[in-house]
C-alpha positions as CSV (number, residue, x, y, z in Angstrom):
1,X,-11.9,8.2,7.5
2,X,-14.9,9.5,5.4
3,X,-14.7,12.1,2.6
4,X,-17.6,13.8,2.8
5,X,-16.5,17.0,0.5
6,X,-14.3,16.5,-2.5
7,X,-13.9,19.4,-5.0
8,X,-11.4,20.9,-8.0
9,X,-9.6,23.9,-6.7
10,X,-7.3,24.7,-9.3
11,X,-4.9,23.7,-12.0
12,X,-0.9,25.0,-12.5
13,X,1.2,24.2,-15.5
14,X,3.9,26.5,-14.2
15,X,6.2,26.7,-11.3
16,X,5.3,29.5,-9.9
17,X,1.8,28.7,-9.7
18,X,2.3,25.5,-7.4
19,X,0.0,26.4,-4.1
20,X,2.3,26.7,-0.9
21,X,0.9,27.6,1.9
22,X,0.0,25.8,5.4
23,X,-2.2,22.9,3.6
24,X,-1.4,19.1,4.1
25,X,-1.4,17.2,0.3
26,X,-1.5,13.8,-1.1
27,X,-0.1,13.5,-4.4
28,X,-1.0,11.2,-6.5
29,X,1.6,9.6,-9.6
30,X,2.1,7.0,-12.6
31,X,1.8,5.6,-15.7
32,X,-0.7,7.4,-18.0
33,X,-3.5,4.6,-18.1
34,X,-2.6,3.5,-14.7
35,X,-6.5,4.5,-13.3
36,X,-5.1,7.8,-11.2
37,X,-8.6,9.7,-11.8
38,X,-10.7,6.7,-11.9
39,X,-8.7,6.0,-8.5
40,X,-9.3,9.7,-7.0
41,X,-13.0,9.5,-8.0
42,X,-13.7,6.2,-6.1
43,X,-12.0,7.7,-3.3
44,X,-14.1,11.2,-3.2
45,X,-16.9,9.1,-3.7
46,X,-17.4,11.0,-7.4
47,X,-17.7,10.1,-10.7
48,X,-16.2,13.1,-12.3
49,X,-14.2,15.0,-9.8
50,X,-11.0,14.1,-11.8
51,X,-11.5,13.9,-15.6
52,X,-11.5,10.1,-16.9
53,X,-10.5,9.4,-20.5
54,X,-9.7,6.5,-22.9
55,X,-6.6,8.7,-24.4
56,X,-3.9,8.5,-21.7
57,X,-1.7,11.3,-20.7
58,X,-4.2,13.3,-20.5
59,X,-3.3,14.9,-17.2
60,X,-1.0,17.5,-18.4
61,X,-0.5,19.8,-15.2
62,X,-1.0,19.5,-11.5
63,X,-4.9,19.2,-10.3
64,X,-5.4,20.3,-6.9
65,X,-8.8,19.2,-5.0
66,X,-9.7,20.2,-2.1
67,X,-10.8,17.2,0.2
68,X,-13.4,18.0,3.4
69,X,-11.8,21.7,3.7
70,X,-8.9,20.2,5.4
71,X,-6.5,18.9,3.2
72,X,-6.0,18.4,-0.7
73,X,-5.4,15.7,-3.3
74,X,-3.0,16.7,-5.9
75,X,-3.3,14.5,-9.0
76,X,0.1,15.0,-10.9
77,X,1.0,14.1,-14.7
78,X,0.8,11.0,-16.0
79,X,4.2,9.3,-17.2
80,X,5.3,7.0,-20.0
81,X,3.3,8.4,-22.8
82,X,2.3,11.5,-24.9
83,X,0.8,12.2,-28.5
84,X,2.7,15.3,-28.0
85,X,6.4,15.9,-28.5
86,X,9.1,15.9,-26.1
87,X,9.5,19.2,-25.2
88,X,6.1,19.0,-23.6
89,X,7.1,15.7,-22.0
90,X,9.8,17.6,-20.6
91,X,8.1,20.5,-19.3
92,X,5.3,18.4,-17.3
93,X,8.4,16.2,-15.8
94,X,10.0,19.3,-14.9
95,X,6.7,20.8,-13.4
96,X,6.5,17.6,-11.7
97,X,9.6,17.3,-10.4
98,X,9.6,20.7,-9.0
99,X,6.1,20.5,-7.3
100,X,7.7,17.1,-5.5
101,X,10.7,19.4,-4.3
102,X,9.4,22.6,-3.3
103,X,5.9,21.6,-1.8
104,X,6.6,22.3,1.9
105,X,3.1,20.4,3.1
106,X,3.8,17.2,0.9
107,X,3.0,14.7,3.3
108,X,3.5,11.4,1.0
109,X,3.2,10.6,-2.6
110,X,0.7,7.6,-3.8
111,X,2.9,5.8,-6.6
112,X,0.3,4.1,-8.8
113,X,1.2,0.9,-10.7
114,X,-0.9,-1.4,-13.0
115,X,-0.9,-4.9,-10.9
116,X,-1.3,-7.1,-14.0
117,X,1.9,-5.4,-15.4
118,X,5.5,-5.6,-14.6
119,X,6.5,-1.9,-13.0
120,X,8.2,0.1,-15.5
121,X,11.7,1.9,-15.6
122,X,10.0,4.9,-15.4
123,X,7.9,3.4,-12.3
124,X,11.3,2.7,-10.9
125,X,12.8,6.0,-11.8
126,X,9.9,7.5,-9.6
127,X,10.8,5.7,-6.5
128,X,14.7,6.5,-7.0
129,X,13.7,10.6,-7.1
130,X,11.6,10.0,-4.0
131,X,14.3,7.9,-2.5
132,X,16.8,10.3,-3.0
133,X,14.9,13.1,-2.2
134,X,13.8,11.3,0.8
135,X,10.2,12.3,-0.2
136,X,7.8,9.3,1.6
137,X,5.3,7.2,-0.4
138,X,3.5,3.9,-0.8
139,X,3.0,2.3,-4.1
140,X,-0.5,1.2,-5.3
141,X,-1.5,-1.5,-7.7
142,X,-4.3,-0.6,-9.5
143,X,-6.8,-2.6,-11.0
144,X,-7.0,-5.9,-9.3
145,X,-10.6,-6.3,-9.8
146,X,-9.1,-7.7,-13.1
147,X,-7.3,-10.9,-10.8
148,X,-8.8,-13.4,-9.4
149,X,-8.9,-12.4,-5.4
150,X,-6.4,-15.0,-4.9
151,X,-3.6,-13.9,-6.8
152,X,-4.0,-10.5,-5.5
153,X,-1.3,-11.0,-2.7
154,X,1.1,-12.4,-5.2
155,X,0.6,-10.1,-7.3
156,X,1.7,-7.1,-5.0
157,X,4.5,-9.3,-3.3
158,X,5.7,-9.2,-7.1
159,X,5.5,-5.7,-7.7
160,X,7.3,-5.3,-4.4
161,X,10.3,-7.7,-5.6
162,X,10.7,-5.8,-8.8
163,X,10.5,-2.1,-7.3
164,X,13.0,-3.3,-4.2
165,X,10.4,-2.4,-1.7
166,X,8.9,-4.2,1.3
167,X,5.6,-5.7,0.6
168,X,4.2,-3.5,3.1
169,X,4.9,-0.5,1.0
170,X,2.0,-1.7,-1.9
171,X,-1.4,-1.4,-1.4
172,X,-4.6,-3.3,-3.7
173,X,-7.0,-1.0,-5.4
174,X,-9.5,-1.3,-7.4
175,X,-11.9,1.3,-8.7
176,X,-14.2,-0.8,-10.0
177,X,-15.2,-2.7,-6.7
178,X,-13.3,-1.0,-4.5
179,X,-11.4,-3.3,-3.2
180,X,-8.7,-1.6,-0.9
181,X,-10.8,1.4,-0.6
182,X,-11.5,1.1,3.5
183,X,-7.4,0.2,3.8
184,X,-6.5,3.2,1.9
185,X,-8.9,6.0,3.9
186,X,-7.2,4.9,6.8
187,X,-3.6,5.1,5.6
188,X,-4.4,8.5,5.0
189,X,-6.4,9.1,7.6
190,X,-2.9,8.7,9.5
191,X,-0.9,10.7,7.1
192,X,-3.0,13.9,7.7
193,X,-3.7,13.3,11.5
């Protein structure tokens, strides 16, 4: 697959702003810090389509892009860290969590996790809500332009082990080289066909 358009649509930060109508989506989820944006830009081929910053948490509400007017990329709030308080933490995870629910065109959910780090309960917390909810997904680890190429393979087989999921189920990325990039277009290239 080639993205040859990539652009913002919109953001909601309530419920009753979430876009439903007849449009397939990819979401995108994890960590703040994780490299969602920097992840989404490599993708689009863009260095700015999703907003990059050194501060994580940053993504507060639900951006929705619209990708070669067929289909759209929804980048959701990061996890695992805020400056702000909790009832904000609360409200995005609510947001979040209903988005996930009550999206009728959710085709699968791209569960982004660091590969240099051990997944995180709230990583593993993700997976259970999608589990349960039977919502499908694949997890990607991020960054492994920081690894040496070899240890790449272990590295996922690890993240695998820990998140109780079939090695099949993780998928390298890195933004920086983009390694995994070709792999990925074509998963999704399968989702939306």
């Amino acid at each position: 697959m080639k993205i040859s358009s990539a652009k913002y649509l919109t953001s909601v930060v309530e419920e009753s702003k979430i876009l439903k109508d007849d449009m397939v989506e990819l979401a995108f989820v994890g960590r703040s810090n994780v490299g969602k944006s920097s992840l989404l830009n490599a993708l689009v081929g863009q260095k700015a389509l999703a907003k990059t910053s050194s501060t994580p948490g940053l993504t507060k509400m639900i951006n929705y892009f619209l990708i070669n007017n067929l289909f759209r990329f929804v980048d959701l709030p990061g996890y695992g860290y805020a400056k702000t308080g909790q009832k904000h933490i609360a409200n995005w995870a609510g947001l979040m969590e209903k988005y996930l629910l009550n999206s009728p065109n959710l085709r699968t959910v791209f569960v982004l996790v660091d590969c240099r780090h051990k997944p995180s309960e709230l990583d593993q917390m993700m997976l259970d809500f999608l589990n349960t909810y039977q919502i499908p997904f694949i997890v990607i680890a991020t960054k492994v332009d920081k690894l040496a190429k070899s240890k790449i393979p272990q590295a996922c087989t690890a993240i695998a082990k820990e998140l109780g999921i079939r090695k099949e189920a993780v998928m390298p990325f890195s933004s920086e080289n983009f390694f995994g990039k070709e792999r990925l277009l074509e998963y999704i290239e399968g989702v939306i066909a």
